[in-house]
N, C-alpha and C positions, 0 to 999 in steps of 0.2 A: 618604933618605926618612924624612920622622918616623911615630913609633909610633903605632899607630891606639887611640885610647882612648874611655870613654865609653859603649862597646856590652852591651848584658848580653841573656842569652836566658832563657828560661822552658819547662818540658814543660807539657802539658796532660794533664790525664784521658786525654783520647782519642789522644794522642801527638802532637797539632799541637805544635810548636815554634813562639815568637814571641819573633823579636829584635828588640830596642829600641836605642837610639841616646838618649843624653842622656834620657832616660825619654817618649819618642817613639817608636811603634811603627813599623819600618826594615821589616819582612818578617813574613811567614808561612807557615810549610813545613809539610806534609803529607806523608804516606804514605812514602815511599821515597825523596823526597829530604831528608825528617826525619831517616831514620836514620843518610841518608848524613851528612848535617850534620855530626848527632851523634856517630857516630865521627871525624869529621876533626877538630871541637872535641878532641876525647878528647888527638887524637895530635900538636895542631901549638898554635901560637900561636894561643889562643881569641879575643882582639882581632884581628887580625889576618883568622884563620880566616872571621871574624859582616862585616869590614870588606868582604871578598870577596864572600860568597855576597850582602849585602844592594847593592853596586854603591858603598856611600859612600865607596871610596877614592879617585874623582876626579870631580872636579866642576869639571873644563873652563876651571880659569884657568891650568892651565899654562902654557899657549901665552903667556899675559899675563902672567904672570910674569915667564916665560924671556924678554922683550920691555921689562921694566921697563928705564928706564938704569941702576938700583943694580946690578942685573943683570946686565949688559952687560960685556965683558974684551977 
């Protein structure tokens, strides 16, 4: 699986969290799933981590991929 790259997050004043993707705004978390966020940031793969909570680590060409003939064995 390749490395999920490109995501960065932000705090707010008021504690909203917003993570961005390529400098496009991916999510926005609030209250109690901000902090959860932000502790899992803290303790694992932050790429990774923003890839998860925002959904952008699959986007449904697998199946077309795995289906290319380069593909195929």
């Amino acid at each position: 699986m390749g490395r999920a790259h490109g995501f960065s997050y932000g705090v707010q004043g008021d504690g909203t969290v917003v993570i961005a993707h390529r400098g496009r705004t991916a999510g926005t978390l609030r209250g109690g799933r901000a902090e959860k966020f932000l502790a899992e940031v803290e303790s694992g793969d932050a790429q990774l981590v923003m890839a998860r909570w925002t959904g952008s680590y699959k986007f449904g060409n697998e199946r077309t991929a795995r289906d290319h003939p380069r593909n195929r064995r």
